[in-house]
BALOBA-1460 file (C-alpha; in Angstrom, 3 decimals):
// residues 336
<rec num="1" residu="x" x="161.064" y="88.496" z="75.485"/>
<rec num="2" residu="x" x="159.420" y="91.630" z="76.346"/>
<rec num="3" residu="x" x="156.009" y="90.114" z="75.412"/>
<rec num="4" residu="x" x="156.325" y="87.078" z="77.685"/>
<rec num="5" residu="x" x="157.900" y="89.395" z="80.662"/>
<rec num="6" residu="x" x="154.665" y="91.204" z="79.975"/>
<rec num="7" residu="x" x="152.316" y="88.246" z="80.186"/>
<rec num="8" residu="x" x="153.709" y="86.871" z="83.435"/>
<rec num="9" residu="x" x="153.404" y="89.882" z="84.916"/>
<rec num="10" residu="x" x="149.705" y="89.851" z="83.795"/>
<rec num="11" residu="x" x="149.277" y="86.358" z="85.203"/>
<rec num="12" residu="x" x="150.872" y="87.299" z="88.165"/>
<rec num="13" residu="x" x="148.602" y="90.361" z="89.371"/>
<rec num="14" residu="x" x="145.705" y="87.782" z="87.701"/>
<rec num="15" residu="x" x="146.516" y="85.432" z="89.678"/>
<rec num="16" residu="x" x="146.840" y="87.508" z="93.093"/>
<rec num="17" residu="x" x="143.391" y="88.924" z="92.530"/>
<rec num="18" residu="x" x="142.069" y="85.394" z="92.853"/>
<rec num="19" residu="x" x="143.604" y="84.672" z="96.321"/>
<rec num="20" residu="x" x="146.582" y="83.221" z="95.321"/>
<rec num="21" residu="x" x="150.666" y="84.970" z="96.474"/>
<rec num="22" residu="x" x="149.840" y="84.444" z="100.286"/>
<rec num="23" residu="x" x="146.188" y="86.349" z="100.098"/>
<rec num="24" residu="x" x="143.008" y="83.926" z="101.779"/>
<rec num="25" residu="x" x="140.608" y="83.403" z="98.858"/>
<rec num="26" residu="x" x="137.251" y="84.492" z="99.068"/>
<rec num="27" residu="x" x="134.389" y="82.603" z="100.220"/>
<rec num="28" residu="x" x="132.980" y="80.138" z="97.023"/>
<rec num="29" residu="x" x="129.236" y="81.691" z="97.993"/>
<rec num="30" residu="x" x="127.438" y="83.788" z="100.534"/>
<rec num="31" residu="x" x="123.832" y="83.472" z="101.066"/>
<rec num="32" residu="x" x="120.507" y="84.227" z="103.470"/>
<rec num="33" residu="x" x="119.784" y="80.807" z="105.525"/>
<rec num="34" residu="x" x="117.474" y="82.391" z="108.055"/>
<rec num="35" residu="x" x="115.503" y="85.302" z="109.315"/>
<rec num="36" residu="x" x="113.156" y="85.788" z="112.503"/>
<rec num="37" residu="x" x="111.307" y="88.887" z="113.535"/>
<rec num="38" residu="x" x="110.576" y="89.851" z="117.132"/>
<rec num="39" residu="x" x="107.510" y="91.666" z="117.378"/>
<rec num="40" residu="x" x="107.981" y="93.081" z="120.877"/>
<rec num="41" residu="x" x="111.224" y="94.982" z="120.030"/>
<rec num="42" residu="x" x="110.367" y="94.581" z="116.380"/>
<rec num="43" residu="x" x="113.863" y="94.262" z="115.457"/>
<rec num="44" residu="x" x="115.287" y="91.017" z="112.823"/>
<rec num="45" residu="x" x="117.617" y="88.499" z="113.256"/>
<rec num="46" residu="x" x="119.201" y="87.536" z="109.800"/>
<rec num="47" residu="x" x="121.214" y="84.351" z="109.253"/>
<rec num="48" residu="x" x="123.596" y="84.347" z="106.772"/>
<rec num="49" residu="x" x="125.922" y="80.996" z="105.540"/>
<rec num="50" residu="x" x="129.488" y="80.918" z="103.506"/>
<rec num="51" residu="x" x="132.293" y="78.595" z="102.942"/>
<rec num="52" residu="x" x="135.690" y="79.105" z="102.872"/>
<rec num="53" residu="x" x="137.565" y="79.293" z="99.311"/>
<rec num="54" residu="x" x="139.404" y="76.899" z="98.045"/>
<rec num="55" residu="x" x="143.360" y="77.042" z="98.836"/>
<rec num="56" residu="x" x="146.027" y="75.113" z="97.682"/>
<rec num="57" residu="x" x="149.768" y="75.233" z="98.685"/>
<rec num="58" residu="x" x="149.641" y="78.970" z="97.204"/>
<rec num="59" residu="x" x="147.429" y="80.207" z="99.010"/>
<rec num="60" residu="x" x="146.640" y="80.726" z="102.718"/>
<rec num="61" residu="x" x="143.520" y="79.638" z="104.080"/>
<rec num="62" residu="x" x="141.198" y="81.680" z="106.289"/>
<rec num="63" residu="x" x="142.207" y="82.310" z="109.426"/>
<rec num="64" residu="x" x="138.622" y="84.684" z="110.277"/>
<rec num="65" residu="x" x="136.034" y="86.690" z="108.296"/>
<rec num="66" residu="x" x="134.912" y="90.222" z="108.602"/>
<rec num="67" residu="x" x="131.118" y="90.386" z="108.057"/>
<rec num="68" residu="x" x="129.632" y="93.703" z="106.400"/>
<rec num="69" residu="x" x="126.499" y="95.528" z="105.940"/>
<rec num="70" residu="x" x="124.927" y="98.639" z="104.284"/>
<rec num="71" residu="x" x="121.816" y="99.795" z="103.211"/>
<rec num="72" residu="x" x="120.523" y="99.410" z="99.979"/>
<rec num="73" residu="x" x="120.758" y="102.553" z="98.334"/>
<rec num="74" residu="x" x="122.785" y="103.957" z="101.392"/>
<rec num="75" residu="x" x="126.046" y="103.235" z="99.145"/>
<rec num="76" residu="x" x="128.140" y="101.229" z="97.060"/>
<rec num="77" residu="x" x="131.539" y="101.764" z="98.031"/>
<rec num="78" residu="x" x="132.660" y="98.527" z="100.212"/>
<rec num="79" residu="x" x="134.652" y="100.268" z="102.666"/>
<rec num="80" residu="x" x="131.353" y="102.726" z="103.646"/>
<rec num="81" residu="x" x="130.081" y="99.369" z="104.745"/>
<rec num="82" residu="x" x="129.643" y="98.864" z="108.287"/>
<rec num="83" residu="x" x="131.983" y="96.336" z="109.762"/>
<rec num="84" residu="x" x="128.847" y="93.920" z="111.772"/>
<rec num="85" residu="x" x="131.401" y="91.186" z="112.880"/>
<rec num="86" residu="x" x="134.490" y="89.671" z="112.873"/>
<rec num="87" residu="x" x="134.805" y="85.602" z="113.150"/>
<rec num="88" residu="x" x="137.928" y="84.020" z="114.476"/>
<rec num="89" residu="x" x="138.860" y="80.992" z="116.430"/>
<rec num="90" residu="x" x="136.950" y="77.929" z="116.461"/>
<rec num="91" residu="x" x="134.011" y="79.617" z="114.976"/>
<rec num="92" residu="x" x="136.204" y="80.225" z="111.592"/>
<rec num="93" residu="x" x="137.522" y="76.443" z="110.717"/>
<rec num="94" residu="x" x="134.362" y="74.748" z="109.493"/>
<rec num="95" residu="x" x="134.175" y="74.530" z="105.955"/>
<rec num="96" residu="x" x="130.363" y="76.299" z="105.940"/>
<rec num="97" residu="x" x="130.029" y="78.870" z="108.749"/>
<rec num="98" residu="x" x="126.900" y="80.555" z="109.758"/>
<rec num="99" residu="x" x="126.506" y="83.722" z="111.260"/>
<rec num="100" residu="x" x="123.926" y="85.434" z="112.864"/>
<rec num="101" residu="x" x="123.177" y="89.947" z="112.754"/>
<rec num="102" residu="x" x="121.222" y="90.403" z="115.376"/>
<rec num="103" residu="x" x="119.188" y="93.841" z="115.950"/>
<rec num="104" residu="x" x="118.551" y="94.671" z="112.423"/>
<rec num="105" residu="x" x="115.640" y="97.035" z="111.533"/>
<rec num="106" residu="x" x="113.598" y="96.824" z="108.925"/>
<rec num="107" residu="x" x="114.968" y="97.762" z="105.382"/>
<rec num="108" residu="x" x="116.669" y="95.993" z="102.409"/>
<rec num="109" residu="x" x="120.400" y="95.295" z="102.871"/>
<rec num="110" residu="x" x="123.505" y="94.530" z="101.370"/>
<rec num="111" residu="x" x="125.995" y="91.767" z="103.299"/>
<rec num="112" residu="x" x="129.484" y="91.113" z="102.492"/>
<rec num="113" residu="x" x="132.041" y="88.725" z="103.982"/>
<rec num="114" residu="x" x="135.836" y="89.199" z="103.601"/>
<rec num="115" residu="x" x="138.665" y="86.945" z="104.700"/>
<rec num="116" residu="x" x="141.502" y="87.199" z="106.857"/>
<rec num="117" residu="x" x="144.783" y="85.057" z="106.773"/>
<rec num="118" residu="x" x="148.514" y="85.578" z="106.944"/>
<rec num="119" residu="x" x="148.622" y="89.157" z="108.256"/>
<rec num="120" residu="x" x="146.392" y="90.419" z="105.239"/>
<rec num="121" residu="x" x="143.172" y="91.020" z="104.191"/>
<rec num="122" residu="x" x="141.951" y="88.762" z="101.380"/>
<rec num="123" residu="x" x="138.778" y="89.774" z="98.654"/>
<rec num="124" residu="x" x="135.358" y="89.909" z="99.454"/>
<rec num="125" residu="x" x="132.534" y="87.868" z="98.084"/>
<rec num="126" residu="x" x="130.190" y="88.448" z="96.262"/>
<rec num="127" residu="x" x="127.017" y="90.732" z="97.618"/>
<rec num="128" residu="x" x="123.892" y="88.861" z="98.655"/>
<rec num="129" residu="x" x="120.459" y="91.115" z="99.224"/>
<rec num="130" residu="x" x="118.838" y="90.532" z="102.895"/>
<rec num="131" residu="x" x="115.222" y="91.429" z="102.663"/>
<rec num="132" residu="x" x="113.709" y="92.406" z="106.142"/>
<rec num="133" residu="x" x="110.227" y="93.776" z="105.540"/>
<rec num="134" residu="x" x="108.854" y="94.851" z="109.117"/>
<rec num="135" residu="x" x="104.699" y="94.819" z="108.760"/>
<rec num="136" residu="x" x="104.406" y="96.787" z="105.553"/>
<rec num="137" residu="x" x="104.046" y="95.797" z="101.972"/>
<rec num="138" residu="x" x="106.919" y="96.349" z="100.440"/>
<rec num="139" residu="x" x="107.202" y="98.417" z="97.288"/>
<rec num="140" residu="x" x="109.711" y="98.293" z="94.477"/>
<rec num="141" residu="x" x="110.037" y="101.760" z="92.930"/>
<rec num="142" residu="x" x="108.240" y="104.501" z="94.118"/>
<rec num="143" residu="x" x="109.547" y="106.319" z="97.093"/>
<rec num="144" residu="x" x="107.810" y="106.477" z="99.985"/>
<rec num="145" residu="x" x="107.577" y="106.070" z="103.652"/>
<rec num="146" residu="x" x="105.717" y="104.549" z="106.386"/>
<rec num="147" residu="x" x="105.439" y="105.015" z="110.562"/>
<rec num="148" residu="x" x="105.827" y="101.706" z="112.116"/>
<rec num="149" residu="x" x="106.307" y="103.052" z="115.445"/>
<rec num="150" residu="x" x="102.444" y="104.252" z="117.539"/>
<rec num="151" residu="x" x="102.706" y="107.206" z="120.042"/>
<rec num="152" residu="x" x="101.767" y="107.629" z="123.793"/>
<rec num="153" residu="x" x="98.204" y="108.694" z="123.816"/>
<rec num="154" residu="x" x="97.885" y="109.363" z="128.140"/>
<rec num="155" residu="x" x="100.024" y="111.640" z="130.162"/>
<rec num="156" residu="x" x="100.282" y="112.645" z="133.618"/>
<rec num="157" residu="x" x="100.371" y="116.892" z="134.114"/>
<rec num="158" residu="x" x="103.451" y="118.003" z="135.264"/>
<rec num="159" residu="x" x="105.696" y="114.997" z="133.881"/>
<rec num="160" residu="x" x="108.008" y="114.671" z="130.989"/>
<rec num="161" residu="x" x="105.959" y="112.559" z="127.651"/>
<rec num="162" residu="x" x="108.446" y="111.249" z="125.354"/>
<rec num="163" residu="x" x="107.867" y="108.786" z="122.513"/>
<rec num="164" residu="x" x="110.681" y="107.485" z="119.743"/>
<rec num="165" residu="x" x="108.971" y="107.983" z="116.327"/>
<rec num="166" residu="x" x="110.198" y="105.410" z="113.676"/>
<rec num="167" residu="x" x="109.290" y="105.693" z="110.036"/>
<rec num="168" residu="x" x="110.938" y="103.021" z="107.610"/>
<rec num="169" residu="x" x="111.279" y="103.153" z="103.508"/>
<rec num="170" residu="x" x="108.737" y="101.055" z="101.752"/>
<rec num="171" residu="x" x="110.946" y="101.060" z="98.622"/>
<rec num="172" residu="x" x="113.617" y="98.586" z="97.348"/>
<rec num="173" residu="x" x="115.512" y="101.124" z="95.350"/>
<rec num="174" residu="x" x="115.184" y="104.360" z="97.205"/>
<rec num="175" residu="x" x="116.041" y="104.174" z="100.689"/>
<rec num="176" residu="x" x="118.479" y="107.399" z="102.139"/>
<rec num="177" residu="x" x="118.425" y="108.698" z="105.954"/>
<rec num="178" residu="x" x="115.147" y="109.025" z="107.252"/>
<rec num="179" residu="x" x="114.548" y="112.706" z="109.351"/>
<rec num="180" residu="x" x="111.594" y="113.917" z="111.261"/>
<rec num="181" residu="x" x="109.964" y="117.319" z="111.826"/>
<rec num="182" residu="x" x="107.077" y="118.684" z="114.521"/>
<rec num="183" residu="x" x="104.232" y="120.140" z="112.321"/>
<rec num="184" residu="x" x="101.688" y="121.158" z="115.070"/>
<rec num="185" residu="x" x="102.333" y="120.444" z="119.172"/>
<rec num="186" residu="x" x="102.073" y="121.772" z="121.972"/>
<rec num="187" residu="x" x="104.252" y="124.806" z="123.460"/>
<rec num="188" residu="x" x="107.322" y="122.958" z="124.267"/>
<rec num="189" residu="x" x="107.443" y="120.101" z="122.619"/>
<rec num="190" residu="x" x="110.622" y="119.174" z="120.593"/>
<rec num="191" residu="x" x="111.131" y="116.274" z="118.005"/>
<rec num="192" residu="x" x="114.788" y="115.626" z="117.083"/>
<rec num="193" residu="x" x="115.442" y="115.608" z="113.768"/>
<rec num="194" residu="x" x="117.573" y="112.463" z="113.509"/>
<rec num="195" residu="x" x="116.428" y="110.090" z="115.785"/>
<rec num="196" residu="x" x="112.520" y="111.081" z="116.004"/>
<rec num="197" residu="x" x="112.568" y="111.593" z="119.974"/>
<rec num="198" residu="x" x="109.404" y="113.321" z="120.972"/>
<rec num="199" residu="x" x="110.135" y="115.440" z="124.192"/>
<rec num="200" residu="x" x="107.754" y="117.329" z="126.402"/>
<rec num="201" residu="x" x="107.296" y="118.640" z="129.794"/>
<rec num="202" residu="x" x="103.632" y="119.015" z="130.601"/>
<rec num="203" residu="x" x="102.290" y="121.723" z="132.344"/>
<rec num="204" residu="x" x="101.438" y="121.383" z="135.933"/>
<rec num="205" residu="x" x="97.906" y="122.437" z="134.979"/>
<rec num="206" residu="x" x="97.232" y="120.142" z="131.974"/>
<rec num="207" residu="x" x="93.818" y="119.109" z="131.076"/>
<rec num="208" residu="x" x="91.786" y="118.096" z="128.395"/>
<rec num="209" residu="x" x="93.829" y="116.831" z="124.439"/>
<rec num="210" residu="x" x="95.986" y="118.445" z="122.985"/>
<rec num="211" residu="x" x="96.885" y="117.839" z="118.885"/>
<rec num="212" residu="x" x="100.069" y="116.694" z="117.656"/>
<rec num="213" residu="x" x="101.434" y="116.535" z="113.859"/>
<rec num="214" residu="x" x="104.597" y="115.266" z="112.947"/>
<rec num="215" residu="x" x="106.410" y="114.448" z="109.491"/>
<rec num="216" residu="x" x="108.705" y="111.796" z="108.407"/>
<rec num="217" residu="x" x="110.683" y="112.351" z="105.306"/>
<rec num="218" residu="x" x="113.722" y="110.940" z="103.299"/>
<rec num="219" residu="x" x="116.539" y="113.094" z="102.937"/>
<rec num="220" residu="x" x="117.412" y="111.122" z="99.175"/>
<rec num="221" residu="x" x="113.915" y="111.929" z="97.932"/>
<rec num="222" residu="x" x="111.593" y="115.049" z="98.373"/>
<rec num="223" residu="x" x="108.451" y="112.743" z="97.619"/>
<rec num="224" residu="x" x="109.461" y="110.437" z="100.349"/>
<rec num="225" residu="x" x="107.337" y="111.014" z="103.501"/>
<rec num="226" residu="x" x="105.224" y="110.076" z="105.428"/>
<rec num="227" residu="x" x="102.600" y="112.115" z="108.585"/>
<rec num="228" residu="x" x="101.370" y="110.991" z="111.393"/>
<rec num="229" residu="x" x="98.935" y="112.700" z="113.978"/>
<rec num="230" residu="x" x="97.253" y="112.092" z="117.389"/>
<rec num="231" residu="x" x="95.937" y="113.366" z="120.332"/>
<rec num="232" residu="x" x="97.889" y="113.654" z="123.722"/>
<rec num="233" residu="x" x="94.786" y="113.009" z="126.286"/>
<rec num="234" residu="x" x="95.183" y="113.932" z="130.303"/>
<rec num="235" residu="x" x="94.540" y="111.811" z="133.173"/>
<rec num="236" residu="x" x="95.726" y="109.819" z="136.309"/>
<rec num="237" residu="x" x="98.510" y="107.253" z="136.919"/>
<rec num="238" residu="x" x="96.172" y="104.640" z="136.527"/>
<rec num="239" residu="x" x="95.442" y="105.415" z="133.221"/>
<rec num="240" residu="x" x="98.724" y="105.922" z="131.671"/>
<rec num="241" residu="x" x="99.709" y="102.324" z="133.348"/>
<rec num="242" residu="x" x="96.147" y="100.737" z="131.942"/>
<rec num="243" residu="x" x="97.267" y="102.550" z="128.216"/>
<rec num="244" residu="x" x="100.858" y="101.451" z="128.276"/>
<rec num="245" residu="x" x="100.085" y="97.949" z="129.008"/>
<rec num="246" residu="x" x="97.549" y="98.182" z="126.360"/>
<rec num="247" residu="x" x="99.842" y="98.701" z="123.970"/>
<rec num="248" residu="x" x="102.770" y="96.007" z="124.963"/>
<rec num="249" residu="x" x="102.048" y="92.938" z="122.678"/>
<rec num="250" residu="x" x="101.945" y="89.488" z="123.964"/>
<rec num="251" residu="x" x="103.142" y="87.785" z="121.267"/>
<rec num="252" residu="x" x="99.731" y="85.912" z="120.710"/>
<rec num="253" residu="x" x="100.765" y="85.769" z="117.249"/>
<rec num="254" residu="x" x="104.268" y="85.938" z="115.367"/>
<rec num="255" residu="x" x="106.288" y="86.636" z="112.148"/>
<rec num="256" residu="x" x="103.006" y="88.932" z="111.247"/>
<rec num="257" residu="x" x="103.118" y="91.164" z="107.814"/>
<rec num="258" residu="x" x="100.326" y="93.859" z="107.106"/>
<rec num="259" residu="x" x="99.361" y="93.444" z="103.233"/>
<rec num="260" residu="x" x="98.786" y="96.730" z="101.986"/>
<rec num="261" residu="x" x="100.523" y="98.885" z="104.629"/>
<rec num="262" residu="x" x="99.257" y="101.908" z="104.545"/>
<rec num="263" residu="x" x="96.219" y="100.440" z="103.267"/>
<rec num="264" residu="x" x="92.854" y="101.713" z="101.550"/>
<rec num="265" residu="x" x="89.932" y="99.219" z="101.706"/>
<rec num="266" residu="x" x="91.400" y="95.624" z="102.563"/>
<rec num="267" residu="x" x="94.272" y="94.614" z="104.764"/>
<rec num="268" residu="x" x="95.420" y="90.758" z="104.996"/>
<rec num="269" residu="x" x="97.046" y="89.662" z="107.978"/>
<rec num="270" residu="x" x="99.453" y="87.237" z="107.277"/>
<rec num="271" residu="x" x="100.743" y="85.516" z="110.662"/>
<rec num="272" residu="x" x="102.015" y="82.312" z="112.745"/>
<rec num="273" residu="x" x="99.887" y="81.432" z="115.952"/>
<rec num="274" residu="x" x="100.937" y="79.251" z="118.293"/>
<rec num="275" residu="x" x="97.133" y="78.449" z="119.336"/>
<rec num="276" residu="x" x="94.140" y="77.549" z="118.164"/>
<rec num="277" residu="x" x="90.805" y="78.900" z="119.046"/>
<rec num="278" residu="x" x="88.442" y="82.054" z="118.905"/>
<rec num="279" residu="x" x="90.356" y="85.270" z="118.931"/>
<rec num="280" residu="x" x="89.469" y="89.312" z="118.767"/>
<rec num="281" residu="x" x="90.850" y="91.691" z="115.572"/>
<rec num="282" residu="x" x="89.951" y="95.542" z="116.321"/>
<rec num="283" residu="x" x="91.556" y="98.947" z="114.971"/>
<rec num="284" residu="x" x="92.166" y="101.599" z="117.755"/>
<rec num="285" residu="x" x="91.862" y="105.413" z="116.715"/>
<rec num="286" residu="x" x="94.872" y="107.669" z="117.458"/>
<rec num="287" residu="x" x="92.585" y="108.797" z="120.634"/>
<rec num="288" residu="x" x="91.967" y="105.750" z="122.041"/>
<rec num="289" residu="x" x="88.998" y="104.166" z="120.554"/>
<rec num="290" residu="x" x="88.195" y="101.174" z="119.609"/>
<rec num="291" residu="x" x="86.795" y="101.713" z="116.137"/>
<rec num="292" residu="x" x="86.367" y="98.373" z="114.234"/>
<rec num="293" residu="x" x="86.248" y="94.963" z="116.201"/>
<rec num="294" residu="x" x="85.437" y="91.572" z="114.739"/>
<rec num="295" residu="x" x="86.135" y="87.852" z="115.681"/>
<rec num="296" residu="x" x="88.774" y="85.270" z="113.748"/>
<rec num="297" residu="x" x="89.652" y="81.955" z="114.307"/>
<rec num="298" residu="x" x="92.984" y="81.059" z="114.593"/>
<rec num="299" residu="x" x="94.954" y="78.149" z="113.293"/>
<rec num="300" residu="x" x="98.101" y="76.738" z="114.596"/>
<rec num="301" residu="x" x="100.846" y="77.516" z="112.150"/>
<rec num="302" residu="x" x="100.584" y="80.180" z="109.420"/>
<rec num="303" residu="x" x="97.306" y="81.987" z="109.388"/>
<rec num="304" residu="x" x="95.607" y="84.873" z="106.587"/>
<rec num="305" residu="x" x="93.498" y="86.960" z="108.474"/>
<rec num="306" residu="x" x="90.914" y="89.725" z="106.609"/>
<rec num="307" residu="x" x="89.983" y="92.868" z="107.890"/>
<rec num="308" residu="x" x="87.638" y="95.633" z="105.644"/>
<rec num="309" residu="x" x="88.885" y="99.059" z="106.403"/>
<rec num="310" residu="x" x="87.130" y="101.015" z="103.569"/>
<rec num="311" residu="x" x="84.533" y="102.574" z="106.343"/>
<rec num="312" residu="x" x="87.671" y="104.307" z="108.231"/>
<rec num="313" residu="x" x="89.096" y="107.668" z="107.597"/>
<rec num="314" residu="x" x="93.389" y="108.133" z="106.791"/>
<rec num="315" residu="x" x="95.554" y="108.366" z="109.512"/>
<rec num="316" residu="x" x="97.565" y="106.152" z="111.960"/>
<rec num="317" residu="x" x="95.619" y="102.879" z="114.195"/>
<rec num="318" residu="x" x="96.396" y="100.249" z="115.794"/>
<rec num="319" residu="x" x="95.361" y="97.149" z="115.138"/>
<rec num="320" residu="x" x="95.046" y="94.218" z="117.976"/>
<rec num="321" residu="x" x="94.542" y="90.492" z="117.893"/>
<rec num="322" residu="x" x="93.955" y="89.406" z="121.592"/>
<rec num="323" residu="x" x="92.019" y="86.390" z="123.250"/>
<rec num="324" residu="x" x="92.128" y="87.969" z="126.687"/>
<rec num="325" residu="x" x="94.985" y="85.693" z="127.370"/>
<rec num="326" residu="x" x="97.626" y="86.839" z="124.990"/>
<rec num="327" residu="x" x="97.501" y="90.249" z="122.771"/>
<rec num="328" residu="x" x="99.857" y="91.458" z="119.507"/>
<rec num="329" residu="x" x="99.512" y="95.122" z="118.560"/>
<rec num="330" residu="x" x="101.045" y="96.530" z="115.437"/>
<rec num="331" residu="x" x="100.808" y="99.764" z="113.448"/>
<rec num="332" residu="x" x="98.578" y="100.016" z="110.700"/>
<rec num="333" residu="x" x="98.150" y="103.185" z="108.294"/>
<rec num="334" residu="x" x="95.036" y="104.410" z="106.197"/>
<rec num="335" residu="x" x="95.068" y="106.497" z="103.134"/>
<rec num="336" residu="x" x="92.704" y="107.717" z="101.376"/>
């Protein structure tokens, strides 16, 4: 007697962990249906799909879903997830639903959906990995950094300068809170250490360039970092306008990935272009100049674009495609 008493209870607890005593089962499958990058903001928009679990007069069906997300490598504990979305209402009853996270940086991720039904919370599904690589190659072991964001190179004396630095892991498997640090600046200058502001109030009497270093580093990983350095170069307000709008891409062409990022002798452009015709690569120096320029032709649809970089020294470029129409800037870095 005791044995079977024991048993049922066993199937019983079984039984609940599967969805079943009043909890909403969880979804059969989760998976990645979609991702799209905007290279203005240069932010992600993943698409993720699930269906509801089966149910049966034991069970309650899904009334909504709580959507989660975490960093890979940021934890494992489900409830140190962040909570992304909750779906209710007409948006939870289809068999397969799709959601969309909008505003995710680059990184590799972790995404969880949990149900909801009668009053209670049911269990999750199971993980699926979200892959959004930014324009850098990504790598699978070894720890280590990249800047993906380019500074201001032309102030105005006498007015604030401020530029958001943004470094991102290039690693799979070690990933951790990324910090910054000011290494050489000007007298004045400030970089906060969690969200890489650069601040500065320029002198009234500014002239002439002035050297800035700045570090990048993980805080799960001493060899984790990454440097970048320019020059902060003086002149009018019809400068600064002519060097912002420089540097504001166009969106000539999309979904673009930088093979090696940083790079050594040979970086492939990978990239979608909605025209065809003659158009203009070139590198820009962290003071301005133009330092490598050559002419592709671009396809409609998916292009793979080569550019020879073993001439130029390490540090942090831009590099353009333009057609004097439409121009796409992103951040390139040399090592040597």
């Amino acid at each position: 007697m005791k044995s079977f008493l024991f048993l049922f209870a066993f199937a019983f607890a079984m039984a609940s962990m599967n969805g079943i005593a009043g909890l909403p089962p969880a979804p059969i499958w989760l998976r990645q249906t979609g991702i799209a990058y905007d290279t203005v903001n240069k932010i992600y928009s993943v698409t993720i799909t699930f269906q509801h679990g089966s149910s049966d007069s034991h069970e309650s069906r899904a009334t909504g879903f709580t959507v989660h997300r975490s960093l890979v490598g940021l934890t494992d504990k489900d409830e140190e997830f962040e909570l992304v979305a909750t779906i209710l209402g007409d948006d939870a009853k289809p068999e397969s639903i799709t959601y969309t996270d909008n505003k995710v940086k680059g990184g590799v991720y972790f995404y969880f959906v949990r149900p909801m039904g009668g009053g209670a919370l049911g269990l999750r599904s199971e993980k699926t990995m979200v892959v959004a690589p930014g324009s850098y190659c990504i790598n699978m072991d070894t720890p280590q950094l990249t800047f993906t964001s380019f500074p201001n190179m032309v102030s105005i004396p006498g007015q604030s300068y401020s530029y958001e630095l943004y470094a991102q892991h290039r690693s799979l498997r070690v990933q951790g809170f990324v910090r910054y640090e000011l290494l050489e600046g000007p007298e004045g200058m400030t970089v906060d250490n969690k969200s890489g502001r650069v601040e500065w109030k320029t002198p009234a009497d500014a002239s002439g360039n002035y050297f800035v270093k700045v570090r990048s580093y993980s805080e799960d990983s001493e060899t984790a970092e990454a440097f970048q350095e320019w020059y902060i170069r003086f002149g009018n307000a019809q400068e600064v306008k002519a060097a912002i709008a420089n540097n504001v891409p166009e969106n000539l062409v999309t979904n673009t990935l930088l093979m090696p990022n940083p790079a050594a002798n040979n970086v492939t452009v990978q990239c979608n272009s909605a025209h065809e015709g003659i158009a203009t690569m070139s590198i820009i120096n962290s003071v301005g100049m133009e330092v490598f320029k050559n002419t592709v032709s671009l396809s409609y649809g998916s292009n793979s674009l080569q550019c020879n970089v073993s001439t130029l020294s390490s540090g942090t470029y831009l590099l353009r495609i333009g057609n004097g129409v439409a121009l796409s800037t992103f951040p390139l870095t040399i090592v040597r």
